[in-house]
Backbone as CSV, one residue per row, in Angstrom:
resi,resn,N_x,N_y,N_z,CA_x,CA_y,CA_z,C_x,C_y,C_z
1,UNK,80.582,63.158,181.828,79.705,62.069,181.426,78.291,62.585,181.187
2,UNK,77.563,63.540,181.912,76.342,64.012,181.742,76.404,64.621,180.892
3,UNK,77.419,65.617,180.829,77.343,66.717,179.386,77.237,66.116,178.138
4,UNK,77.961,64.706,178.193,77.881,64.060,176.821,76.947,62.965,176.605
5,UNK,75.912,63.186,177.311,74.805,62.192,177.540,73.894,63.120,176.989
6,UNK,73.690,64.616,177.606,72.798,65.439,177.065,73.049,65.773,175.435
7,UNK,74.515,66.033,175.537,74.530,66.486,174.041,73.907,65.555,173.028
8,UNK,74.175,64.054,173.618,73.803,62.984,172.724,72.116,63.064,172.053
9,UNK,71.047,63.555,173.259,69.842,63.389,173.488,69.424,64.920,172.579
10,UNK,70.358,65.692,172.606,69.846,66.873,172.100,70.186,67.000,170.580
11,UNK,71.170,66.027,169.860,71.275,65.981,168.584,70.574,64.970,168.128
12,UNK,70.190,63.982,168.977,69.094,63.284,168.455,67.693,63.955,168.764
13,UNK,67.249,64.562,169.111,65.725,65.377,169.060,65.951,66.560,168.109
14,UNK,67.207,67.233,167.811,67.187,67.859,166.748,67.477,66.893,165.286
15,UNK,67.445,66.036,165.050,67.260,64.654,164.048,66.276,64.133,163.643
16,UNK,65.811,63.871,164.892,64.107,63.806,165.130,63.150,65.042,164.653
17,UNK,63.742,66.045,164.967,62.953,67.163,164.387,63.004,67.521,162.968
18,UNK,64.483,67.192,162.297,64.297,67.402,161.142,63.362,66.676,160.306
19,UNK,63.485,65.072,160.732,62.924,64.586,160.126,61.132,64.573,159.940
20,UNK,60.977,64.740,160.850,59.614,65.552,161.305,58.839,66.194,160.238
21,UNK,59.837,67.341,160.059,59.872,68.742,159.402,59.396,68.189,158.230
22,UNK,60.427,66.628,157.282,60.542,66.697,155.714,59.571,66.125,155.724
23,UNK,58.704,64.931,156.676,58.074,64.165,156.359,56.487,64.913,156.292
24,UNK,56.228,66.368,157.244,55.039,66.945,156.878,55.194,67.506,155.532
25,UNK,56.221,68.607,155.117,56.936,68.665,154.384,56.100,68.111,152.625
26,UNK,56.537,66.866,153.109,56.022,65.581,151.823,54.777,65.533,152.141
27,UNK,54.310,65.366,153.136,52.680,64.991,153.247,51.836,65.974,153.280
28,UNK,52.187,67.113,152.910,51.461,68.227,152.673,51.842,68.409,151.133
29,UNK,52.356,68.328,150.670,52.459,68.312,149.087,51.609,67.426,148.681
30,UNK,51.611,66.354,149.103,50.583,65.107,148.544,49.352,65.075,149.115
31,UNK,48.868,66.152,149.749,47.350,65.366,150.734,46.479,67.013,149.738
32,UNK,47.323,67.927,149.663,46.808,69.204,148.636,46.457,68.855,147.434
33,UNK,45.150,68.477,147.127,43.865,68.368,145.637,44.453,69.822,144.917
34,UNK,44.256,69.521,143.616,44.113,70.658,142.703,42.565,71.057,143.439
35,UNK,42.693,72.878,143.269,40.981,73.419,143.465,40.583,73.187,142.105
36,UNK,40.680,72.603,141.206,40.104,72.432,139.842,38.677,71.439,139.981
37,UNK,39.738,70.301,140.660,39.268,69.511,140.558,38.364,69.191,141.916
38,UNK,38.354,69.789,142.756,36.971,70.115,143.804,36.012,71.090,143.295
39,UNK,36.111,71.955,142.709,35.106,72.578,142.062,34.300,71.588,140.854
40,UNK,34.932,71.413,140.706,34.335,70.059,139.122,33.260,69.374,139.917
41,UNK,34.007,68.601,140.851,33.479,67.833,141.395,31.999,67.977,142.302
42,UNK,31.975,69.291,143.108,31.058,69.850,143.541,30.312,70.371,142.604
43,UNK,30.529,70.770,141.579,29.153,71.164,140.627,29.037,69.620,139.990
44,UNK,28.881,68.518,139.618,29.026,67.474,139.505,27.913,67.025,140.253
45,UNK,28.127,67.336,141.515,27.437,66.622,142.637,26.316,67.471,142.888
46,UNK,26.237,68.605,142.777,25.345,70.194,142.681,24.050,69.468,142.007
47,UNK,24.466,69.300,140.362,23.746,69.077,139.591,23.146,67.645,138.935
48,UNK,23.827,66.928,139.581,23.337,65.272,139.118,22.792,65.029,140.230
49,UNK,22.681,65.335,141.575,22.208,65.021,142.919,21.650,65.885,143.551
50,UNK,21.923,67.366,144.208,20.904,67.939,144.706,20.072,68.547,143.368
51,UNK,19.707,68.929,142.609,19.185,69.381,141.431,18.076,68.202,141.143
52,UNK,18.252,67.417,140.797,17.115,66.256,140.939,16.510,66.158,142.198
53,UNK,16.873,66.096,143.156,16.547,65.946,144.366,14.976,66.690,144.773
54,UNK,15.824,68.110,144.886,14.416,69.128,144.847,13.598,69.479,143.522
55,UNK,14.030,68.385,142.574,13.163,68.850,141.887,12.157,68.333,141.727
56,UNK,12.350,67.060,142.300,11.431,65.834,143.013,10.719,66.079,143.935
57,UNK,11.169,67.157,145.394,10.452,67.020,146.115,9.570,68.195,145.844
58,UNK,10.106,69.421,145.192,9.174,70.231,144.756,7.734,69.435,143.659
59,UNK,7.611,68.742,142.942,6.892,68.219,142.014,5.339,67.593,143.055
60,UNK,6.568,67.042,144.240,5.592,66.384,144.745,4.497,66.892,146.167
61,UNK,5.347,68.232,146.310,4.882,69.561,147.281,3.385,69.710,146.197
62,UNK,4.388,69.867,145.006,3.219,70.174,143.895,1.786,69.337,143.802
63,UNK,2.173,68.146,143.695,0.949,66.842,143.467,0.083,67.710,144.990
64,UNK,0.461,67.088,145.751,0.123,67.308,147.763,-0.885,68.256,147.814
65,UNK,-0.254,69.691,147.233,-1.144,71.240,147.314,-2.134,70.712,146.570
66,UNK,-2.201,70.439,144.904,-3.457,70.674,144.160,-4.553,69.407,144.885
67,UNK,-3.856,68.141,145.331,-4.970,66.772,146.129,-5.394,68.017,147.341
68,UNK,-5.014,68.307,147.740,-5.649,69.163,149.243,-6.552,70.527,148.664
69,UNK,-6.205,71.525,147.513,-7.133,72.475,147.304,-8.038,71.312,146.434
70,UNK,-8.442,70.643,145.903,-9.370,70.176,144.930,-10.390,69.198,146.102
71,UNK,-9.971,68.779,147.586,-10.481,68.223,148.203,-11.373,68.920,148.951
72,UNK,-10.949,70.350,149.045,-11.353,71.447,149.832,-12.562,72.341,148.946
């Protein structure tokens, strides 16, 4: 009776495991981006957002310096 209680428990956790297996399996096929399209995207974001950014705050480093030497 025990032996066939264990066997029962041990083909179901190897069942359990397979299924395990297919379902990362699948969800690793689907959760993997093309690198195409993260690179795109990061120069995208590079250049429409940090690129303006400092180019703003440099301008205005700029204004700041010449009000402070012309005050001086």
């Amino acid at each position: 009776m025990e032996d066939n209680t264990d066997k029962k428990i041990l083909e179901e956790l190897r069942s359990i495991n397979q299924s395990l297996k297919e379902i990362m399996e699948n969800q690793q096929e689907v959760i993997q981006p093309p690198i195409l399209n993260d690179t795109v995207k990061s120069l995208f974001i590079g250049v429409f957002i940090v690129g303006p950014a400092i180019a703003i705050l440099y301008g205005l480093f700029q204004i700041l310096g010449s009000w402070m030497n012309s005050a001086v």
